[in-house]
N, C-alpha and C positions, 0 to 999 in steps of 0.2 A: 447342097445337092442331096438326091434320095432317090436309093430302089428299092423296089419291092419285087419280091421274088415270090414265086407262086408256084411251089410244086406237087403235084396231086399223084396220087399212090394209089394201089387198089381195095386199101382196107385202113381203116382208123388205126390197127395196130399197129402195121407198115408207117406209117405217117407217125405214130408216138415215137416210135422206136427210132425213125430219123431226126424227131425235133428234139427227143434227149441225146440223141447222140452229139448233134452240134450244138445244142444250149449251152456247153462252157463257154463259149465264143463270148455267148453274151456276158460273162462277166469282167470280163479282163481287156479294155480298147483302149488306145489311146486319148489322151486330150482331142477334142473334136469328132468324135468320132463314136457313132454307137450304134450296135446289132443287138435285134431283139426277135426273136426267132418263137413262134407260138402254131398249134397245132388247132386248126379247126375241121374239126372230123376228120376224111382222107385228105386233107390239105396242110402241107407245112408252109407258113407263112413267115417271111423273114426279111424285116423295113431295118434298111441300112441306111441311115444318116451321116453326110460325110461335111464336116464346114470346113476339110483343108483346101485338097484340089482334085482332080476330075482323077490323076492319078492314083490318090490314095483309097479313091471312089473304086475304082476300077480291080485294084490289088486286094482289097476287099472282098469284093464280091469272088475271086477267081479263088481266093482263100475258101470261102466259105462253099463255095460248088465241089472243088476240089474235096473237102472235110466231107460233104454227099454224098459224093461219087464213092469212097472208102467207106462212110455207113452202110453205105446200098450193095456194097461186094459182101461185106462182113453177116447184112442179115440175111442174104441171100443163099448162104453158104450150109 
């Protein structure tokens, strides 16, 4: 299984500032399991690969929204 998440901001810097902020994600997953998070212009892009089950798919992704959601207060601030 695999999302891809597609989030668009109003400026490239907006968008760098969120893709590094959640880029540790990408290094540290479990067996099965992998997030790769890249920034194309205003758009942060992040393909999440999951071969366990639909839940560890799910847990995932709400991790990584969540990790967002606290980038996007902190640069907002």
């Amino acid at each position: 299984m695999e999302a891809k998440i597609i989030l668009s901001y109003k400026s490239v810097r907006e968008a760098e500032a969120i893709a590094k902020a959640i880029s540790p994600d990408n290094l540290k997953t479990p067996q099965g399991l992998s997030v790769k998070t890249i920034r194309r212009g205003p758009k942060v892009v992040t393909l999440v690969k999951c071969e366990r089950n639909l839940e560890s798919l799910i847990a995932t992704i709400d991790d990584l929204l969540m990790s967002v959601q606290v980038a996007e207060k902190a640069i907002s601030v």
